[in-house]
C-alpha positions in Angstrom: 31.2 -9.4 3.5 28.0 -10.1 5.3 25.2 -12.6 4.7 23.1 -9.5 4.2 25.4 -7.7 1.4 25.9 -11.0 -0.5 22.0 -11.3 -1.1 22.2 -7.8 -2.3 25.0 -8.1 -4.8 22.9 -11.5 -6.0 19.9 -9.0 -6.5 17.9 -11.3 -3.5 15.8 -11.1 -1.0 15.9 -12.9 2.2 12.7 -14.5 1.1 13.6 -15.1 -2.6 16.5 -17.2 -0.8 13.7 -18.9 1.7 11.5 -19.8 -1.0 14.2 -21.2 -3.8 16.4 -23.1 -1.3 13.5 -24.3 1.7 15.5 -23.0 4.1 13.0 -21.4 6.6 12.5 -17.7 5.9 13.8 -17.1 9.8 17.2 -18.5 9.2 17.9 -17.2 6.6 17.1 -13.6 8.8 19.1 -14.9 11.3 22.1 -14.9 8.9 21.9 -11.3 7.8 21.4 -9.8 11.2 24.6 -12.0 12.5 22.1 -13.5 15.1 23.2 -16.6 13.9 26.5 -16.7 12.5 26.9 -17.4 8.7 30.3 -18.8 8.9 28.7 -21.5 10.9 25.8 -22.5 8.9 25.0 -26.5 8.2 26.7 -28.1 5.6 23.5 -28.7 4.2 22.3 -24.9 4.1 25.4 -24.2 2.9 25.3 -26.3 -0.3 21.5 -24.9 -1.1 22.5 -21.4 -0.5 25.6 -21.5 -2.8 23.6 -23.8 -5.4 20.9 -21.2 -5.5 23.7 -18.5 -6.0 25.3 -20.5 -8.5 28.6 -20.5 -7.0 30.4 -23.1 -5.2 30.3 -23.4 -1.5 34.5 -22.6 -1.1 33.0 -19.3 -2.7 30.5 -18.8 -0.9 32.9 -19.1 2.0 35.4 -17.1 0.6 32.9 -14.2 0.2 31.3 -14.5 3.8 35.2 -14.5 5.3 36.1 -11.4 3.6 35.6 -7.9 5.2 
């Protein structure tokens, strides 16, 4: 699943994501257009990203590894 269809199943924006997590509005673009690849993100974008999802970062994984 991409970064892009994941913020759309949680009903976000990539701004919504900027703002709650502080993660610069431009990465977070980066992700969804697979500029920069998801699956590769910092451990610490990671864990704010699945935090303001409320799932776990192994899910958040999961959900970015499947097609």
């Amino acid at each position: 699943m991409s970064f892009a269809d994941i913020l759309k199943q949680y009903d976000l924006t990539g701004y919504q994501l900027a703002k709650t997590t502080g993660i610069k509005q431009q990465t977070i673009s980066k992700y969804c257009t697979k500029e920069s690849n998801p699956l590769n993100m910092s451990f610490t974008n990671a864990s704010k990203i699945s935090k303001a999802l409320g799932i776990t970062m192994d899910e958040l994984f999961e959900l970015l590894s499947t097609p």
